[in-house]
C-alpha positions as CSV (number, residue, x, y, z in Angstrom):
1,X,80.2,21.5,124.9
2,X,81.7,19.1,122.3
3,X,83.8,19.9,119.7
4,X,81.7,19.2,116.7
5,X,78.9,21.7,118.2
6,X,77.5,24.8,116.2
7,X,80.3,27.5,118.0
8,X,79.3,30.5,116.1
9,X,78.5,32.9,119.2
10,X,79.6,36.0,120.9
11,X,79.9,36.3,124.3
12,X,81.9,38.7,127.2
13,X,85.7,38.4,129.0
14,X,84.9,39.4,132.4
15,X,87.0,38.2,135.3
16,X,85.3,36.1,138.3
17,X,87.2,38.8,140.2
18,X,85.6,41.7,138.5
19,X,82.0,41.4,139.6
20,X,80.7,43.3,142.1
21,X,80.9,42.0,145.5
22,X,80.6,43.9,149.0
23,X,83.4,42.0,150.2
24,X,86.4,42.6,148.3
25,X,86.4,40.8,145.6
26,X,84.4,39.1,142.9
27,X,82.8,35.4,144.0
28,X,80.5,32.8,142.8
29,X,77.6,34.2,144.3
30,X,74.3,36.2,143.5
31,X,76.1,38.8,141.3
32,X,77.8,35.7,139.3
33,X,74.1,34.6,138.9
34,X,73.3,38.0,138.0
35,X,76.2,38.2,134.8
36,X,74.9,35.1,133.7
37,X,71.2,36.1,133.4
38,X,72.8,39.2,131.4
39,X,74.2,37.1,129.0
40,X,71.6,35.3,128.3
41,X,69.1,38.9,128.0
42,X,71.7,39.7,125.8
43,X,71.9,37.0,123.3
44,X,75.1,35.9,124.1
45,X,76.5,32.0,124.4
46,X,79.9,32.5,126.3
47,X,81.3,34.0,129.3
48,X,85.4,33.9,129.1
49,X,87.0,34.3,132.6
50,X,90.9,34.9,133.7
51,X,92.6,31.9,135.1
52,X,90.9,30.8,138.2
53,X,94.0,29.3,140.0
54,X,95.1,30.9,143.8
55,X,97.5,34.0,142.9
56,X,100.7,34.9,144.2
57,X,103.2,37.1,143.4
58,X,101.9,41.0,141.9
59,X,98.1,38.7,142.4
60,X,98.5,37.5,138.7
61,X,96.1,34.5,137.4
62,X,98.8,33.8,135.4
63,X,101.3,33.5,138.2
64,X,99.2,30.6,139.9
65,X,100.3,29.0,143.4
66,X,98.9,25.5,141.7
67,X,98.3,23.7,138.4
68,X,95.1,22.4,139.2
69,X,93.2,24.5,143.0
70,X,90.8,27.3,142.8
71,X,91.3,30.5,144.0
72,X,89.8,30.5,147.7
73,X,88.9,34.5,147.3
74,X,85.8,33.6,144.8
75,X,84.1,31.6,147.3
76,X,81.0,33.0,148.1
77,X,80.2,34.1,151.8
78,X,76.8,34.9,151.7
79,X,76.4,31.2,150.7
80,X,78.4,30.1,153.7
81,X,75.5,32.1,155.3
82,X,72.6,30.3,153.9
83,X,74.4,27.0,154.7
84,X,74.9,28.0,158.6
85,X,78.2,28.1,158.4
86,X,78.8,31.9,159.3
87,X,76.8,34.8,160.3
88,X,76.0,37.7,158.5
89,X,77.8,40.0,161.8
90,X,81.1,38.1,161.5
91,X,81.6,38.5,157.8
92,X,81.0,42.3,157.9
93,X,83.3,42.6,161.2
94,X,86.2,42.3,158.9
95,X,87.7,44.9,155.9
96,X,87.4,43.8,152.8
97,X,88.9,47.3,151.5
98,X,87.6,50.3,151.1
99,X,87.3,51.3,147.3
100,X,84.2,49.3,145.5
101,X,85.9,49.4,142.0
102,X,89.4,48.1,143.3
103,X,90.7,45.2,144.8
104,X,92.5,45.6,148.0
105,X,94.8,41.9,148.3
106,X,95.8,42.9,151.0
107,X,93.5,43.0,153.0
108,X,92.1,39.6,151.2
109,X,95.1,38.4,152.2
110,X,94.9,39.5,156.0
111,X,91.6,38.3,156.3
112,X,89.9,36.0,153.7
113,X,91.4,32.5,155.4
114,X,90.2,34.0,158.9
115,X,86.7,33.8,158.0
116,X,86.9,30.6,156.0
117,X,88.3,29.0,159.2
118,X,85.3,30.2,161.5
119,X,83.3,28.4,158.4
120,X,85.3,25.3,158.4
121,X,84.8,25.1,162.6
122,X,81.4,24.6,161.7
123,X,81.9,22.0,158.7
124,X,81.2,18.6,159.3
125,X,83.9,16.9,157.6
126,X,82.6,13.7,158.1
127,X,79.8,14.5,155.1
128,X,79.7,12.2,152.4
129,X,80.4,14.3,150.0
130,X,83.3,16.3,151.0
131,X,84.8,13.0,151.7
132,X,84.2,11.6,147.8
133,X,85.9,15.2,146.6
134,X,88.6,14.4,148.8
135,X,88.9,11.3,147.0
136,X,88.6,12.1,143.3
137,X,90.9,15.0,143.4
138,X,93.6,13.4,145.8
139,X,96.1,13.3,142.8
140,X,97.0,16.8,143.6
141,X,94.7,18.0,146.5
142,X,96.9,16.2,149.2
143,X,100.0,17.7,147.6
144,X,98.4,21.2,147.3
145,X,96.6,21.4,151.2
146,X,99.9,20.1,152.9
147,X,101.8,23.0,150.9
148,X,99.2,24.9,151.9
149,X,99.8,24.4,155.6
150,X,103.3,24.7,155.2
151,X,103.2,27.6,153.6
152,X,100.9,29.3,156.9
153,X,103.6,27.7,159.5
154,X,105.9,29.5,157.9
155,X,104.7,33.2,157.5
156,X,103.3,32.7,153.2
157,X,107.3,32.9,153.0
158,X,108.7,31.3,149.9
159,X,108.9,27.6,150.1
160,X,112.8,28.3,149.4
161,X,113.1,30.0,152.3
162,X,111.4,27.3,155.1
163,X,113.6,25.0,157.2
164,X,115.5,22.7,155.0
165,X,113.4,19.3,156.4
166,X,110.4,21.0,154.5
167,X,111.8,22.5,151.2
168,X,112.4,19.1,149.8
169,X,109.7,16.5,149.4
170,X,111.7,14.1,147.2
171,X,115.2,14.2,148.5
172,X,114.5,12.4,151.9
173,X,112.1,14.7,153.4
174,X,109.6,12.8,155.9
175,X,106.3,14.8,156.2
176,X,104.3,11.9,158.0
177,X,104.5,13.4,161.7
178,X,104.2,17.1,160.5
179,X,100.9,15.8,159.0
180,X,99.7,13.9,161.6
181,X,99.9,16.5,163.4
182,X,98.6,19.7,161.5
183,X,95.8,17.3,160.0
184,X,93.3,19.9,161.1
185,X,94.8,22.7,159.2
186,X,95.5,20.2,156.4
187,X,91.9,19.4,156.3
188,X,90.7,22.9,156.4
189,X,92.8,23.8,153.1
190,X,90.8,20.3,151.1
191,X,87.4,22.2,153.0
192,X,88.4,25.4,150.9
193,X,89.1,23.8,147.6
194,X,85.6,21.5,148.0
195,X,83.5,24.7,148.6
196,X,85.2,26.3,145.6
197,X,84.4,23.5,143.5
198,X,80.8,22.8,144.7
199,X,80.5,26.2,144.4
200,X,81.9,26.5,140.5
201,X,79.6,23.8,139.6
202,X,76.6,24.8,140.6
203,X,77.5,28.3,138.8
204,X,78.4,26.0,135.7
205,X,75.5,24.2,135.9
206,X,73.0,27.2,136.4
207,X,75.2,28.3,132.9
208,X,74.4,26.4,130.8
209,X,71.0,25.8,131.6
210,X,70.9,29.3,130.4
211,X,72.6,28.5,127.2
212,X,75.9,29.7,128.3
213,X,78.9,28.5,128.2
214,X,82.2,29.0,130.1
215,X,85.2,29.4,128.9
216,X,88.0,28.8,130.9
217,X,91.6,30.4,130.8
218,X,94.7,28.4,132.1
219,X,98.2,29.8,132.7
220,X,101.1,28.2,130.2
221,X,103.4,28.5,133.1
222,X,102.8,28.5,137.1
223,X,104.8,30.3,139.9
224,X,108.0,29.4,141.1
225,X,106.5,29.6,144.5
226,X,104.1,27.1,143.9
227,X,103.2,23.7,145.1
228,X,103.7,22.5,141.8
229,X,107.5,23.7,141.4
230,X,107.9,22.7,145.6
231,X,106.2,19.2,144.9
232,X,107.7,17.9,141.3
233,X,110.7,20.5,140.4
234,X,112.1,17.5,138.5
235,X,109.8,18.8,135.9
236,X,111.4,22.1,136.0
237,X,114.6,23.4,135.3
238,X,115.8,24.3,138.5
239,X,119.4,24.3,140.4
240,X,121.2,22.9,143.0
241,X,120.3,25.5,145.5
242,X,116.3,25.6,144.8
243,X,116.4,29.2,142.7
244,X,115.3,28.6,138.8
245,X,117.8,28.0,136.1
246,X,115.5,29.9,133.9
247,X,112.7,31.6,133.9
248,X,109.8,32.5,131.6
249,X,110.5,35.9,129.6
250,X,108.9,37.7,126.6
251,X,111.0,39.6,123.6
252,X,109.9,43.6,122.6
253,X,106.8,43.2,121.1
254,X,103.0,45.0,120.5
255,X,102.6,44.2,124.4
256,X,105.5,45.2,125.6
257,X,108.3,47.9,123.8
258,X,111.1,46.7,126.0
259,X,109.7,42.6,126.6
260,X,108.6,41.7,129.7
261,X,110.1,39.2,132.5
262,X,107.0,37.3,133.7
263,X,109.3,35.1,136.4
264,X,107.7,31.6,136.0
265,X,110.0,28.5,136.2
266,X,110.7,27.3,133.1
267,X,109.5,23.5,132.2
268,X,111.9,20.6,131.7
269,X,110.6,19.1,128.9
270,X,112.6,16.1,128.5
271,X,111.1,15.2,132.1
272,X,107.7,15.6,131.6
273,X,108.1,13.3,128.6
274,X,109.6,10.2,130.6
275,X,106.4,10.3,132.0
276,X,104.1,11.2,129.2
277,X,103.1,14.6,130.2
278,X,101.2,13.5,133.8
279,X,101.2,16.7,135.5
280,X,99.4,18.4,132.0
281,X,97.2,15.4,132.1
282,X,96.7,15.9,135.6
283,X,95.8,19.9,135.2
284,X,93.7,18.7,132.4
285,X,91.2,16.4,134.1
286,X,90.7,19.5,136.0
287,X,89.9,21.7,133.4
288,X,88.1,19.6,131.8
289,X,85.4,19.4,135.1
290,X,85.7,23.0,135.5
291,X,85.0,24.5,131.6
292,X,83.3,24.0,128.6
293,X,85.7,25.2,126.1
294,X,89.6,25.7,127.3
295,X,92.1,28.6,126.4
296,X,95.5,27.9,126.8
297,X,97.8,31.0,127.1
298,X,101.0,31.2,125.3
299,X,100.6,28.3,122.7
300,X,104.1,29.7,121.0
301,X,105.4,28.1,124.4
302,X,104.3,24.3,122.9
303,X,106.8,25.3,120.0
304,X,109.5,27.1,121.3
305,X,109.9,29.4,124.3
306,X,112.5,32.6,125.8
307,X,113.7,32.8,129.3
308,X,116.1,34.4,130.9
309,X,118.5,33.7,133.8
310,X,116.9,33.5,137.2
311,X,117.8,37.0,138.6
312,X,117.8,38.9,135.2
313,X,115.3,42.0,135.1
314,X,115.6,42.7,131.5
315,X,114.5,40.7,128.4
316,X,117.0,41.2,126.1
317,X,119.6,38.7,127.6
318,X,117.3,35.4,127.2
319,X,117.7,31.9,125.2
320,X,115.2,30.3,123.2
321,X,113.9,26.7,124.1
322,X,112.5,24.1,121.8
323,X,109.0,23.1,123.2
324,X,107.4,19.5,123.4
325,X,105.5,20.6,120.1
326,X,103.0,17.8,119.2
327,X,103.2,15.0,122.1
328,X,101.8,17.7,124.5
329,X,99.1,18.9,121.9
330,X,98.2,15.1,121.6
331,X,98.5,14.1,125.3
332,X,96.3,17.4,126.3
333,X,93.5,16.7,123.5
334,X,94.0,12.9,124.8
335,X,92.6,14.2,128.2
336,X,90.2,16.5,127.1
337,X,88.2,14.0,124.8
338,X,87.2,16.3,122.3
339,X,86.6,19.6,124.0
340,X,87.2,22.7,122.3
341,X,90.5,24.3,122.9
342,X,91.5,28.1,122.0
343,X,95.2,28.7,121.5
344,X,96.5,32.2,122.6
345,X,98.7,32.0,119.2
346,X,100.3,35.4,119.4
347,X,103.9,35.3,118.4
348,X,106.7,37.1,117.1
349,X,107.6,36.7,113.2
350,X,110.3,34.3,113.8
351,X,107.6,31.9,115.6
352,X,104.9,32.6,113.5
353,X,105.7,29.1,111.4
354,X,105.9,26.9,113.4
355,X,103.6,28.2,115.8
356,X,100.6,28.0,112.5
357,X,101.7,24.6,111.4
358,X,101.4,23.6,115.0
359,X,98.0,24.7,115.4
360,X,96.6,23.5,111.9
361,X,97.6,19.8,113.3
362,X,96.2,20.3,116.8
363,X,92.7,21.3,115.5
364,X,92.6,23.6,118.3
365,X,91.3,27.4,117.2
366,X,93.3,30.2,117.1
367,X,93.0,33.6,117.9
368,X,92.9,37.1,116.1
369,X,93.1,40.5,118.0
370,X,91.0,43.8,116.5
371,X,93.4,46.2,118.8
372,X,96.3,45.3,116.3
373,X,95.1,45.7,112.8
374,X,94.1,49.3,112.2
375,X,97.9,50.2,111.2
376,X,96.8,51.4,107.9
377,X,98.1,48.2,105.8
378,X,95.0,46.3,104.5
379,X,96.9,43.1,104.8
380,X,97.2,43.2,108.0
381,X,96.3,39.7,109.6
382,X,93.9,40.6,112.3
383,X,91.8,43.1,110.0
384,X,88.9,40.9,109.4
385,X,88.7,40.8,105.9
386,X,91.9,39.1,105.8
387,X,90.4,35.8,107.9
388,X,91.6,32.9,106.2
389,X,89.9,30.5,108.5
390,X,86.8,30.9,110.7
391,X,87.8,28.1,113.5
392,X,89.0,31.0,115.3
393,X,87.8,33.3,118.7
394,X,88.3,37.1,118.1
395,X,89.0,39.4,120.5
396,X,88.8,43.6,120.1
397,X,91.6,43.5,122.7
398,X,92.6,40.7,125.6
399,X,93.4,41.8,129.3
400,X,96.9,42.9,127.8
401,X,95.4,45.7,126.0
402,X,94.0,48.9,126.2
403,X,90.6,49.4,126.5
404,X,88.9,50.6,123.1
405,X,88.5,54.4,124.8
406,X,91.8,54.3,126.1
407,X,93.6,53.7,123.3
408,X,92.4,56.0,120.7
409,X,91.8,58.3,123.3
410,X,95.1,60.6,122.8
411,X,94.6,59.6,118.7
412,X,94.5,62.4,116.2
413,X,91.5,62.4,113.8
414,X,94.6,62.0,111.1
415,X,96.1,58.9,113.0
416,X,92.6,57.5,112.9
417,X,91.3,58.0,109.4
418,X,92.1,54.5,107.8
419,X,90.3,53.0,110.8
420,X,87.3,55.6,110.3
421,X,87.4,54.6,107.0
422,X,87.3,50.9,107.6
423,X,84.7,51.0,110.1
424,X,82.7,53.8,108.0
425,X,82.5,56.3,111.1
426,X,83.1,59.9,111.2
427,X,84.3,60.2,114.8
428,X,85.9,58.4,118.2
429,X,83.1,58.5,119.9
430,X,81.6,56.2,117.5
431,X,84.2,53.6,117.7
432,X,83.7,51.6,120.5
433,X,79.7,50.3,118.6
434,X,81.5,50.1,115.2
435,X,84.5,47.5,116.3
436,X,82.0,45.7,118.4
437,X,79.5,45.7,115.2
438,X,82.7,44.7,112.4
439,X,83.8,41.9,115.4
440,X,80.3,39.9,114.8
441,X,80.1,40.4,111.5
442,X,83.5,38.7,110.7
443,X,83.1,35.0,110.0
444,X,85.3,34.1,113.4
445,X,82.7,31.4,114.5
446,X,83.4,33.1,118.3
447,X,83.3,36.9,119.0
448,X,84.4,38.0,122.4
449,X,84.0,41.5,123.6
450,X,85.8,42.9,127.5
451,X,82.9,43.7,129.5
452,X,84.8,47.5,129.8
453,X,84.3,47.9,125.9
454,X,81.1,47.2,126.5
455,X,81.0,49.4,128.8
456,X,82.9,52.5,127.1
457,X,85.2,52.5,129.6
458,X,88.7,54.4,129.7
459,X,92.0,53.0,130.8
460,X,90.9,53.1,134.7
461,X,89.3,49.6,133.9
462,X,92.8,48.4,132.7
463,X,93.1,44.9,134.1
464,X,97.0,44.2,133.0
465,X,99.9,46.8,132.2
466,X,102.1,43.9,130.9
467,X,106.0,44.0,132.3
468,X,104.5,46.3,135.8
469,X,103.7,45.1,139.2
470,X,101.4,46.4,141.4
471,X,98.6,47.8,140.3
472,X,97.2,45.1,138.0
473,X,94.3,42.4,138.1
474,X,92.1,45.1,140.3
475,X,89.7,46.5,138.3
476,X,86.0,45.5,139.3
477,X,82.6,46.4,138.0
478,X,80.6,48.6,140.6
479,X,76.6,47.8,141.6
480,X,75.4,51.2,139.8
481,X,77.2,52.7,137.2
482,X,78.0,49.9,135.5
483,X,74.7,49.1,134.5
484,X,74.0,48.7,130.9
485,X,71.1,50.5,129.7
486,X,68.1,49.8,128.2
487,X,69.2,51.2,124.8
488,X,72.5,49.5,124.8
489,X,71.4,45.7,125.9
490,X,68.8,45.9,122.8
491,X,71.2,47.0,120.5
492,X,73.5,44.0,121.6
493,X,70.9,41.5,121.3
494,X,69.8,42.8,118.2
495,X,73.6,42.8,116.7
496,X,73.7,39.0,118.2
497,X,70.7,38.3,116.3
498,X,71.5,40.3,112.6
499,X,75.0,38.3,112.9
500,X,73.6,35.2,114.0
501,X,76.0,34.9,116.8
């Protein structure tokens, strides 16, 4: 989808890992198929996603284990059936956890690769095709499958923590002879990342055929334990003995009471411009194969950013950083030829700015969030009356937030009468229709809704407590009672229509 296109639309946030799935986890299968098919009954143009990158630490998207791979977990089995690559008997021989509406990583974890090997074993990776994928990614596919391998040898441990010939690829490391001889295992990691590719375009591809587009999330920052901070920590500001300098924090703010420490390595920025931004560039050739429209998380990072020293737990004893401000805005939109970009532009006050003056000169669209403007003052920003500019995608609430139920759930009629008011309802159970309704009727040209507002759903379908650990990115729709009814689909296509979204 090119920029100058018609974007006036609405369309759904629903994580790949979300769907429903009989083994574990979300994939790019049947059920993915299904979704689309959905949007399309319901008169919808987009389907936003989480980042797609391979998690690590607490399983976040946005705590990626590389810039640019796919997370292995969404390849689809069954299709790994239907190519003869596995058997129905050995994919069900395995747990894939035992609760339908949560993710179990762990046993992901234990198991996912195992069956992906007995897969590869059958791969002929002499196939043209493979072997051209190999080839057009090898910019950061070799990088990423030899980590990869690494990583396996040594127990998934942090790269800081393998023997010293391995930690460091640029200070006199030789790898030649510990690829020679793990080229197998090497190869099998490029076999993962070429199904979830093939397998991503094909689901792209059957998209927007429909008349759907995807749009695709990306993480500002990446792990520290990531191929990316292993391969090139040049780019990052890291010490003497391999721990971060700094890493990637958050002040108090309508996420977070006490701010949040999200852990990433924090960017040297005077690096990355020596060499004109080529690991963005990189990530963006990437993105650019993978999505129709990009969002970038954490655009207030372009301008300025906070971290806090590597070992800190609290927020409150960070530094602010300046950003690479316009040369990364003009090296990114350099890559992505025109593609429409959507800048999470949250911010504090301080940022706020710079942050807008950035944006207005990037051409990229911002972003405006329902969950925040119902605090009585009608000047509020995000109360859609008070949209300045249409070039913008609004959101009832992100995967930060509540969901709609859950957040007015423990709300006083009192505490809820100016939104009442605003919406022209009476009670909270009428709520959920009425910010869906006022979200399409606002003249953002896109209108995304969280499939669990959709859905009604209470703060069980939570997909992020922002500054917690453990219990996040899990939620995932189940084959029966998440079914929309007839009543509800035709009053969404309807709402599409009246709106002309």
């Amino acid at each position: 989808m090119e920029a100058k296109e018609n974007l006036r639309g609405s369309g759904i946030l629903l994580s790949i890992s979300s769907l429903p799935s009989p083994y574990g986890i979300g994939t790019l299968g049947r059920e993915a198929y299904n979704f689309v098919d959905l949007l399309g009954d319901l008169k919808q143009k987009y389907w936003q996603v989480l980042p797609v990158g391979p998690t690590i630490f607490g399983d976040s998207p946005y705590q990626p284990s590389s810039g640019c791979a796919g997370n292995i977990y969404f390849i689809d089995l069954d299709k790994l059936v239907d190519e003869g690559l596995l058997e129905k008997e050995e994919i069900l021989g395995y747990n894939w956890g035992t609760d339908e509406s949560e993710i179990d990583y762990a046993a992901l974890h234990q198991n996912r690769c195992r069956i992906l090997q007995k897969a590869f074993e059958r791969f002929d990776t002499n196939a043209q095709e493979f072997q051209d994928f190999v080839k057009k990614q090898s910019e950061w596919l070799e990088q990423y499958a030899l980590f990869m391998t690494l990583k396996t040898d040594n127990l998934y441990k942090n790269w800081s923590e393998w023997p010293s010939e391995y930690r460091n690829p640029q200070n006199g490391c030789d790898l030649k002879k510990y690829q020679k001889k793990n080229y197998n295992t090497i190869t099998f990691w490029k076999f993962c990342q070429y199904k979830f590719f093939e397998q991503w375009e094909d689901l792209k591809n059957y998209a927007n055929s429909k008349g759907v587009y995807i749009i695709g999330d990306i993480s500002f920052y990446v792990g520290y334990d990531s191929v990316d901070v292993w391969a090139e920590r040049q780019l990052f500001m890291m010490s003497a003995n391999d721990t971060p300098e700094y890493v990637a924090a958050a002040g108090p703010d309508k996420y977070s009471e006490s701010g949040q420490v999200w852990g990433n390595p924090m960017y040297d920025w005077d690096a990355m411009k020596e060499d004109n931004f080529s690991w963005w560039r990189k990530r963006m050739r990437v993105c650019r194969e993978l999505f129709d429209i990009v969002r970038i998380d954490h655009f207030a990072g372009i301008v300025k950013a906070y971290a806090v020293p590597y070992g800190q737990d609290k927020s409150l004893s960070g530094k602010w950083f300046k950003g690479p401000g316009r040369r990364l805005v003009n090296a990114i939109n350099e890559e992505l030829e025109g593609v429409n970009v959507v800048a999470d532009d949250y911010t504090s006050a301080s940022l706020l700015p710079g942050v807008k003056k950035l944006l207005a000169k990037s051409g990229w669209m911002g972003t405006k969030v329902m969950m925040f403007a119902f605090d009585g003052d009608p000047t509020n920003e995000y109360l859609p009356h008070n949209y300045t500019d249409s070039h913008v995608v609004a959101y009832i609430g992100t995967h930060d937030n509540e969901t709609i139920v859950g957040s007015f759930s423990d709300k006083t009629d009192y505490e809820l009468a100016y939104l009442y008011e605003y919406l022209n309802i009476e009670n909270k159970s009428q709520v959920p229709n009425a910010l869906i309704r006022e979200l399409y009727h606002s003249t953002a040209e896109l209108a995304i809704v969280q499939m669990q507002d959709i859905l009604e759903l209470g703060n069980e379908a939570r997909m992020n407590y922002p500054s917690t650990v453990g219990h996040n990115w899990r939620w995932r729709m189940t084959s029966k009672p998440h079914r929309l009814d007839n009543e509800k689909i035709a009053w969404i296509r309807n709402i599409a229509v009246v709106y002309r979204r």
